[in-house]
N, C-alpha and C positions, 0 to 999 in steps of 0.2 A: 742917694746918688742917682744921679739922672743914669738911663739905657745909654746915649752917647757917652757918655763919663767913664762908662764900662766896658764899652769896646773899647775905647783910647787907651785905657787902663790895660785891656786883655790884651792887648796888639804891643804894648812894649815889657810887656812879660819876654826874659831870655826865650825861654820855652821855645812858646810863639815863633818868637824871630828866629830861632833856628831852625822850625820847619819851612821859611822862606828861604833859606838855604839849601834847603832840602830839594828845592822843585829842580836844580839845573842836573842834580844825581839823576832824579828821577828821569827826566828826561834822556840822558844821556843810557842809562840802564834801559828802558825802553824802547830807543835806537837800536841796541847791542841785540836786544833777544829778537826786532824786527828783521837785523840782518842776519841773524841768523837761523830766522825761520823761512826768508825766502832762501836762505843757501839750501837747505833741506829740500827744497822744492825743483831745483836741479835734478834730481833723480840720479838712478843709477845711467851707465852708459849700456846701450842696448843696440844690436846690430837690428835692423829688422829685414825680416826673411818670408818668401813666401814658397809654401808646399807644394810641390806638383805629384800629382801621382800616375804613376806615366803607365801602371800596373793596370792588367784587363780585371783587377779583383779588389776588392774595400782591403786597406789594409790601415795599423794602428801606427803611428809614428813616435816614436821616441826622444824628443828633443836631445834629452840630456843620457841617454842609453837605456836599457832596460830595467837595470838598476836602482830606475828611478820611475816605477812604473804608477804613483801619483802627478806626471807629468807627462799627458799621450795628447793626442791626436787622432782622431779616426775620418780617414777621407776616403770616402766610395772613390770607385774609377775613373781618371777623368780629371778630379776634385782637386782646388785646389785654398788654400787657406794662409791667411798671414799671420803671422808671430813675432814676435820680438827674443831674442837669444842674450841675455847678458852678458856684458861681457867687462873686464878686468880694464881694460885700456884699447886703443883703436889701433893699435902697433897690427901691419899686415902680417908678421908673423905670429901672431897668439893663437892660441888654441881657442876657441869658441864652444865646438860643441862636438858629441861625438850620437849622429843621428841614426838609429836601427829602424829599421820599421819589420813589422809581421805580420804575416796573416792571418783569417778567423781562425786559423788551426794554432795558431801560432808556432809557426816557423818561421825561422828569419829570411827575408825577401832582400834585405839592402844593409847595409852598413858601411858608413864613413865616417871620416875624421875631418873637419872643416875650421882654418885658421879666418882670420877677416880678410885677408887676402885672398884665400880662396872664394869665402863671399861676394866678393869686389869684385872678381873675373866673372864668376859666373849670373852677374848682374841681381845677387842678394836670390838667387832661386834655388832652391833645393829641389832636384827630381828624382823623384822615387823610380827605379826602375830595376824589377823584378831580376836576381842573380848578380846587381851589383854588389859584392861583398866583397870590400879592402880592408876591414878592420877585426 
């Protein structure tokens, strides 16, 4: 049997012809995980914020409270730094974050509670200043 004979042969094999079948699945599954891999790439939603520290002394910041003291901040006097805050939805009432800051002695210098509306007022700036404690 001739080499052409044999692919003619191999190509109306069922088999065969149903992996021709097979290519619009493919395709179609292919599509399915592309969109849903740029959907992952959306991210989370995140306010972003920047630090001021309005304190005459370096103090540590706390994004998410003390409690979570794998998550700091240190801005000498002056200093000021950007961040991004996670957050749940962009609703001006949400809670965001609740920011402590202290100092090298660590005493607490500042602490507040900040919704995205409060961000939104105060034009995304958090300022650290020394005896603000509302929380």
């Amino acid at each position: 049997m001739s080499q052409e004979g044999a692919r003619s042969r191999l190509w109306s094999e069922p088999a065969i012809r149903g992996r021709r079948g097979a290519r619009p699945a493919i395709a179609w599954l292919l599509c399915v995980c592309a969109l849903l891999v740029s959907a992952s790439c959306f991210g989370d939603l995140s306010h972003p914020v920047l630090y001021e520290n309005a304190t005459s002394a370096r103090v540590t910041i706390y994004p998410r409270g003390r409690e979570y003291p794998g998550v700091k901040r240190v801005l000498d006097a002056g200093a000021t730094q950007k961040d991004n805050l996670l957050v749940s939805n962009m609703n001006p009432d949400t809670f965001v974050a609740r920011i402590e800051a202290v100092d090298d002695a660590g005493l607490l210098v500042f602490c507040r509670r900040y919704t995205n509306g409060d961000l939104d007022h105060l034009g995304d700036r958090i300022t650290v200043h020394a005896g603000e404690i509302t929380c």
